[in-house]
C-alpha positions as CSV (number, residue, x, y, z in Angstrom):
1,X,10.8,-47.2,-59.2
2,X,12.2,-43.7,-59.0
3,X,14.8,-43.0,-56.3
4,X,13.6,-40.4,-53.8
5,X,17.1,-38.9,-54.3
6,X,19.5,-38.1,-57.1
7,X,22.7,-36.1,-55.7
8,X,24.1,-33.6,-57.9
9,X,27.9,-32.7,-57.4
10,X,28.7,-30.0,-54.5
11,X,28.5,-26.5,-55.4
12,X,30.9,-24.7,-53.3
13,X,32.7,-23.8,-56.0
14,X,29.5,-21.5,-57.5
15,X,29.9,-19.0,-54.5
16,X,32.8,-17.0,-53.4
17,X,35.3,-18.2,-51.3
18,X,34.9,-18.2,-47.3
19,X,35.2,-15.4,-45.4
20,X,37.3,-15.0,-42.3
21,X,34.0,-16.3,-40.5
22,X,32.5,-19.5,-41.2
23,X,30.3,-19.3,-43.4
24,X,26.5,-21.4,-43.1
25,X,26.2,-24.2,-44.9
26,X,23.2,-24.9,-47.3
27,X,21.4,-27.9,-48.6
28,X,18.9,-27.0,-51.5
29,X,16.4,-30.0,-52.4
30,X,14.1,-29.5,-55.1
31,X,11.3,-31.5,-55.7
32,X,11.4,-32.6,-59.2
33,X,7.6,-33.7,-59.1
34,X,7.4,-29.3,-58.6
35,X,9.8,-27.8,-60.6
36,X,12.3,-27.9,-63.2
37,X,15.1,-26.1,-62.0
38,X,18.9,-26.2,-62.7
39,X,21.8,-26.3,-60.4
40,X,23.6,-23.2,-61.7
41,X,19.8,-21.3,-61.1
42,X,19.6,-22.6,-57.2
43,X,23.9,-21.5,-57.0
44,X,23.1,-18.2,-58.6
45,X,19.8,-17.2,-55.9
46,X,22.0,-18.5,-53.1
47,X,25.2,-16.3,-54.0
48,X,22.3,-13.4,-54.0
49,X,21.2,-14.2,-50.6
50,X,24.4,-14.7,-49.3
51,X,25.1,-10.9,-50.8
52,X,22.4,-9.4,-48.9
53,X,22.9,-11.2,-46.0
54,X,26.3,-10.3,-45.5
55,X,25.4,-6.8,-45.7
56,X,22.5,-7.1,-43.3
57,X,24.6,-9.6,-40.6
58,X,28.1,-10.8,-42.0
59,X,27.1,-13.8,-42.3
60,X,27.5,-15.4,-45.6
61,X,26.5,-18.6,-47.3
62,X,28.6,-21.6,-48.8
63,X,26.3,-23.9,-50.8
64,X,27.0,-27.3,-49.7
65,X,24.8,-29.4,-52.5
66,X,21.8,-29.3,-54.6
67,X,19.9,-32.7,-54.1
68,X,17.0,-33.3,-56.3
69,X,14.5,-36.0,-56.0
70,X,10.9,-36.9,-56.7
71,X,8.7,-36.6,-53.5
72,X,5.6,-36.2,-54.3
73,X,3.5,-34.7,-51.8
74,X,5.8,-35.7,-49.0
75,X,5.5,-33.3,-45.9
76,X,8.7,-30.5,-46.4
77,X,9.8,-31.1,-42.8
78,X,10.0,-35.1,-43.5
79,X,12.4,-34.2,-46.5
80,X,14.7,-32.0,-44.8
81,X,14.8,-34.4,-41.9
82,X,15.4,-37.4,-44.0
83,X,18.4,-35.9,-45.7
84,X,19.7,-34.4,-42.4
85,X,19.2,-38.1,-41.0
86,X,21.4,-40.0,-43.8
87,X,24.4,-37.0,-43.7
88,X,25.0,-37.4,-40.3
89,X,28.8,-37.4,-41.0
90,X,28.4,-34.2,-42.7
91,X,25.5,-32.2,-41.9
92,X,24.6,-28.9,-43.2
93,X,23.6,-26.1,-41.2
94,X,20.3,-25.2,-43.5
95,X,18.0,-27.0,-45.7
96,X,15.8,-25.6,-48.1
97,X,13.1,-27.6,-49.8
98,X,11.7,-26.3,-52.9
99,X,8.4,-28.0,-52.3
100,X,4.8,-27.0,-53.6
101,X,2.1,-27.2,-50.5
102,X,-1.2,-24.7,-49.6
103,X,1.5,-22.5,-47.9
104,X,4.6,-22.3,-49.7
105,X,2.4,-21.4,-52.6
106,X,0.5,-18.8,-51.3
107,X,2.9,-17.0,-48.5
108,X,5.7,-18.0,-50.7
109,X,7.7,-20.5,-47.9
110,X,8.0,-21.0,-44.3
111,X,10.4,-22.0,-41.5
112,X,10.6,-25.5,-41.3
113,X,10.9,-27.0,-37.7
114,X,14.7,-27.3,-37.1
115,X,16.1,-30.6,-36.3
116,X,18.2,-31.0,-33.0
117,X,14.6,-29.9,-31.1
118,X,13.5,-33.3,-29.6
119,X,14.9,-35.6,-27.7
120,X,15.4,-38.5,-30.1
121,X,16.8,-35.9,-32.7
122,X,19.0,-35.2,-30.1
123,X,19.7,-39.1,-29.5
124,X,20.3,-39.5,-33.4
125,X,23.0,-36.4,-33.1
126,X,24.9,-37.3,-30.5
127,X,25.5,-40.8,-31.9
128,X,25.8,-40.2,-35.4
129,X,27.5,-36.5,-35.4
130,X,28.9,-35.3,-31.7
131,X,30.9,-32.9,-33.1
132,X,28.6,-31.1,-35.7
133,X,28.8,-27.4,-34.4
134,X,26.3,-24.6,-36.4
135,X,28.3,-21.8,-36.6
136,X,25.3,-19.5,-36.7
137,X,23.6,-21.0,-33.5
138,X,20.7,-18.9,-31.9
139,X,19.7,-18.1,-28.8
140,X,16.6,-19.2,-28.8
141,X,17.1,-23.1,-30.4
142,X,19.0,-25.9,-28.6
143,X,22.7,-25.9,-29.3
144,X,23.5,-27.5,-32.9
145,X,20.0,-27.6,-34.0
146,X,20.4,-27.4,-38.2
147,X,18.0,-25.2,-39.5
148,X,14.9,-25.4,-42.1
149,X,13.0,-23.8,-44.9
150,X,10.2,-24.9,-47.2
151,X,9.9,-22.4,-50.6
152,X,7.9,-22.2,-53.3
153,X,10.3,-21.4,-56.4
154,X,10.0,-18.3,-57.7
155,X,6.3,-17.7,-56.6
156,X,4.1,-14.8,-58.1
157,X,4.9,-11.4,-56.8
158,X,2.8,-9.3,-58.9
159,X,0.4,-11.9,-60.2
160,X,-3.2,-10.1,-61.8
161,X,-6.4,-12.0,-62.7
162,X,-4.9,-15.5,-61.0
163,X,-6.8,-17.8,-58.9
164,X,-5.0,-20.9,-57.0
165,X,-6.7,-24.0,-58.3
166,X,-5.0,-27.2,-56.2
167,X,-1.2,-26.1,-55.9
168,X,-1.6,-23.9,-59.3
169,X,-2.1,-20.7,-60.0
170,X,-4.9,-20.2,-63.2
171,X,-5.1,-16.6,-65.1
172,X,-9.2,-16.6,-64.7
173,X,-9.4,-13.2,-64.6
174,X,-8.3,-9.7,-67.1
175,X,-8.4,-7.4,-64.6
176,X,-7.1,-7.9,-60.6
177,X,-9.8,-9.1,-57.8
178,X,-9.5,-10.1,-54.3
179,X,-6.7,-8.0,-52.6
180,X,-4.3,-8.4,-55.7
181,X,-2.3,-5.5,-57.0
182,X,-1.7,-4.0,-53.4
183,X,-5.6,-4.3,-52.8
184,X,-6.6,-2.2,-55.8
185,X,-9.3,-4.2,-57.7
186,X,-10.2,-3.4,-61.3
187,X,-6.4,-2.7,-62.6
188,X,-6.2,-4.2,-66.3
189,X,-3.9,-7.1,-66.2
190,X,-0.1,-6.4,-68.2
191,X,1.5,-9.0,-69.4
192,X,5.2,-8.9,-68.8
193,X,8.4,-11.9,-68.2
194,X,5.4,-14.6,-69.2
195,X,3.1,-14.1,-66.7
196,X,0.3,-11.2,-66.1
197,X,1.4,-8.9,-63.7
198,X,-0.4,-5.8,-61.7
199,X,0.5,-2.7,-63.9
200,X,0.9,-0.9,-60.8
201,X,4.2,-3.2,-59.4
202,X,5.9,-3.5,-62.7
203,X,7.8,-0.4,-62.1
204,X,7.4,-0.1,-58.2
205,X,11.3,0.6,-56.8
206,X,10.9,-2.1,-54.6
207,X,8.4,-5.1,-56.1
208,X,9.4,-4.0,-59.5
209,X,13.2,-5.4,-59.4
210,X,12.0,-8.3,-57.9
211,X,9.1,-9.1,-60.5
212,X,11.7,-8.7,-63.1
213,X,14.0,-11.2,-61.7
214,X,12.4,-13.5,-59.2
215,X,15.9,-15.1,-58.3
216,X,16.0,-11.4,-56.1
217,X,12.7,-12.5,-54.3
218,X,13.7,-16.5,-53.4
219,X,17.3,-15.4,-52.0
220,X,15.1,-12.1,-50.2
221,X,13.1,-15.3,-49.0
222,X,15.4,-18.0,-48.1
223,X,17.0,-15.2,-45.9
224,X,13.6,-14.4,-44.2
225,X,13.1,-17.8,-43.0
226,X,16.4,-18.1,-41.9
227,X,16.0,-15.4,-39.6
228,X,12.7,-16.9,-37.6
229,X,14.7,-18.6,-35.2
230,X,16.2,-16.0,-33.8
231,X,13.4,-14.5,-32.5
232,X,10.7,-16.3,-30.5
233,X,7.5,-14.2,-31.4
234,X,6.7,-16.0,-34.9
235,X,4.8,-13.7,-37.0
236,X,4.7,-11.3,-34.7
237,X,8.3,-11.2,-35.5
238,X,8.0,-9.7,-38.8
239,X,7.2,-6.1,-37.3
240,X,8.7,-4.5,-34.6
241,X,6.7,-4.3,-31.1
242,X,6.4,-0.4,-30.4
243,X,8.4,-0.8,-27.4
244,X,11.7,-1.4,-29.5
245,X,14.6,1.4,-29.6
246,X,14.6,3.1,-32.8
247,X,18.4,1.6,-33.1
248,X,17.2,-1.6,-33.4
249,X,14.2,-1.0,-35.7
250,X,16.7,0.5,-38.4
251,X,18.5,-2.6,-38.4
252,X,15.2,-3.9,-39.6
253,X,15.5,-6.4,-42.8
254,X,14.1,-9.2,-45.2
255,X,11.0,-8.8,-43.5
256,X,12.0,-9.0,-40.0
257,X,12.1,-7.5,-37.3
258,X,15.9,-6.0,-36.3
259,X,15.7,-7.9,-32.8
260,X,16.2,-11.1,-35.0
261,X,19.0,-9.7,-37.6
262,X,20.8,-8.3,-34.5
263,X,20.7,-11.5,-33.1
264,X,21.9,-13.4,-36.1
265,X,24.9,-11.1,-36.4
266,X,25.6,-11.5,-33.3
267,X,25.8,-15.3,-32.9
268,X,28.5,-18.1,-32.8
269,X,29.0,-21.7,-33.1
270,X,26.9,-23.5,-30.7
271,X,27.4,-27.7,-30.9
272,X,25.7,-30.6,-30.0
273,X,28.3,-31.2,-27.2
274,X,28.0,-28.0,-25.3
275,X,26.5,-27.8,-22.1
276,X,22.7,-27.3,-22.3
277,X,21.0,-24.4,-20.5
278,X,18.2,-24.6,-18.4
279,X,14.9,-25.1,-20.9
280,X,16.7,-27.2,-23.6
281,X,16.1,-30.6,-24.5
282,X,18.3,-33.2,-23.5
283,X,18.8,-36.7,-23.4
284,X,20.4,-37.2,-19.9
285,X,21.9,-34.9,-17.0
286,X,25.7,-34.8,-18.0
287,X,24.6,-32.6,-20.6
288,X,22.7,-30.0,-18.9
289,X,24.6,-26.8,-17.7
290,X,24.3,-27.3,-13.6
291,X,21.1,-28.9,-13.8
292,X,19.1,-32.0,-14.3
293,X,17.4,-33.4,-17.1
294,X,13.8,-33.9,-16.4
295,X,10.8,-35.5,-18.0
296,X,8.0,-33.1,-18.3
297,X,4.1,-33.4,-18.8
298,X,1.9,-33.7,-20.1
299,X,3.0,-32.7,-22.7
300,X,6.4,-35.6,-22.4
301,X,9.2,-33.5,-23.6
302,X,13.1,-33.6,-21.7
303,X,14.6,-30.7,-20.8
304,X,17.3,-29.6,-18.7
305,X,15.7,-28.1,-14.9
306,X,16.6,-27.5,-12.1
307,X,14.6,-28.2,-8.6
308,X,13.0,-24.4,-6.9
309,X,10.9,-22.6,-4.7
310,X,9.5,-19.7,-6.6
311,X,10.1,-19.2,-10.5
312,X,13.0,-16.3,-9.1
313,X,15.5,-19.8,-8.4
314,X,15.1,-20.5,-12.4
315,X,17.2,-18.7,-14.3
316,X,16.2,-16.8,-17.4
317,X,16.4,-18.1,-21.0
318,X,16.1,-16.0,-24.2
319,X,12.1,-15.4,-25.4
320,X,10.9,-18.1,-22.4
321,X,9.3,-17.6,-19.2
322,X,10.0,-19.4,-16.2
323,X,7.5,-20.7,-13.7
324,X,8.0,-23.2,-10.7
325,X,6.1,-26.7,-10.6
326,X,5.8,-29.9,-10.6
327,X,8.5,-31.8,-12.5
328,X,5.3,-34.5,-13.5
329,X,1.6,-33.0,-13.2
330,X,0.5,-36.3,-13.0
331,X,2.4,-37.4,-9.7
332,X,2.0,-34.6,-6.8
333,X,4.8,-36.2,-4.9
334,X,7.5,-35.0,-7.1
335,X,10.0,-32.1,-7.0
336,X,9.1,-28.9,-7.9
337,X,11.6,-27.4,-10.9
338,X,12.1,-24.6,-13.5
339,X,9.4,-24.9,-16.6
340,X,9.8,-22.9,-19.4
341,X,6.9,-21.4,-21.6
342,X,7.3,-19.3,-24.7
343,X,7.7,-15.5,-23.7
344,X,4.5,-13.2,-24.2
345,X,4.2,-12.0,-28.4
């Protein structure tokens, strides 16, 4: 029987050394039943996010460990939360799974639901690691939540004639088709760094480098998703709403929108022990900042409230609304108190 995971020695050492600032922590897991990557290639695309990073936020990256392990076809969140769940005495601030599913293979990756978000994560961290602090926390995720991605490893950037059959892609094709190539049909396929590429990307300024050396477009990746939580529009966070200063559109980067990269560079350590505002899970009042813990539904979830009037007594949280109701929909009697719904995209 194969071991779902095989630990390979800690990497720190392949990065530089930390920066006055903490530096966030990563876990890379790759899925041996996906890929056959080594160590020194997952330290290498790390050390290149960490570069661009810094220059977009000051934040920097300190690669923790590279895990690898046969999973199968094992859900990407189950992974991460499976390793987070036996390192509880010495987490990491973000996993990234190198996993092969219908969306990490066509988008490329995706943000992977942090853990620290429900109550009996929650439960598990305050037993198991009370004084785990991210030192990249964001406003908009419980205090010491640890962070997530799912990638595909190095996907096709400038792929020509391909057609995804299962979780591969298959050259069926000479010339491009179906949006390829920057929607231009018809292009003869070239075939450059064994694979056949669009002829129109190969020397493009910015698709080009990345083509070339697809290490560039994983680390441009892995920084994408770790941006997501700091905003709370999802997708609609990759562009910038009209309504945002110009200022903050130029700090624009990896595909997302300069609200979120402001926010990242902005933020400190937030821990599993610090007082929880209003709209954030919790596990029982003592933890909640001047408010009680409630049980809301349906759906049953736990957060810290408050009783009120009108939704003006609930104080605002980053990218929520607040609205004033029943703490249970289910029993009239109860107090009214501060709900909190995801802000408008």
């Amino acid at each position: 029987m194969k071991r779902p995971f095989r630990t390979a020695i800690p990497c720190a050492l392949f990065l530089a050394s930390a920066a006055a600032t903490a530096q966030i922590e990563v876990v890379a897991i790759v899925n041996q039943d996906h890929y056959t990557v080594t160590q020194q290639e997952i330290a290498q695309t790390v050390a290149l996010a960490s570069q661009s990073l810094s220059a977009a936020t000051g934040k920097t990256y300190s690669l923790k460990q590279v895990v690898f392990g046969h999973f199968g076809a094992q859900d990407a969140t189950k992974t991460m939360h499976d390793y987070v769940k036996g390192h509880f005495n010495d987490p990491p601030d973000y996993v990234i799974v190198f996993h092969k599913d219908g969306n990490s293979v066509t988008a490329g990756g995706y943000m992977l639901t942090p853990f620290g978000t429900t109550r009996e994560q929650l439960a598990l961290q305050l037993q198991k690691s009370p004084k785990y602090c991210n030192p990249a926390g964001s406003p908009y995720m419980p205090p010491g939540v640890i962070y997530g991605a799912a990638l595909d490893w190095h996907p096709l950037i400038g792929k020509c004639g391909y057609e995804l059959q299962g979780l591969k892609w298959v050259h069926v094709n000479a010339k491009s088709f179906g949006g390829q190539c920057v929607n231009q049909s018809g292009l003869t396929c070239v075939f450059q760094f064994g694979e056949w590429q669009c002829p129109n990307l190969i020397d493009d300024p910015v698709f080009g480098p990345q083509i070339a050396d697809r290490k560039l477009l994983t680390a441009f990746s892995i920084n994408h998703e770790l941006l997501h939580p700091f905003g709370f529009k999802g997708n609609a966070d990759h562009a910038c709403a009209a309504s945002v200063p110009q200022s903050v559109k130029d700090k624009s980067a990896f595909n997302m929108c300069g609200t979120n990269v402001i926010a990242l560079k902005n933020a400190k350590a937030r821990c599993v022990a610090d007082k929880r505002p209003l709209g954030t899970v919790c596990t029982h009042k003592n933890q909640c900042n001047n408010s009680f813990c409630y049980e809301f539904g349906p759906p049953i979830a736990n957060a810290c409230s408050h009783t009120c009037n009108t939704a003006a007594d609930c104080a605002a949280v980053p990218g929520k609304v607040a609205t004033c109701r029943k703490r249970r929909l289910d029993i009239p009697t109860t107090d009214n108190s501060c709900f909190y719904v995801p802000g408008p995209l």
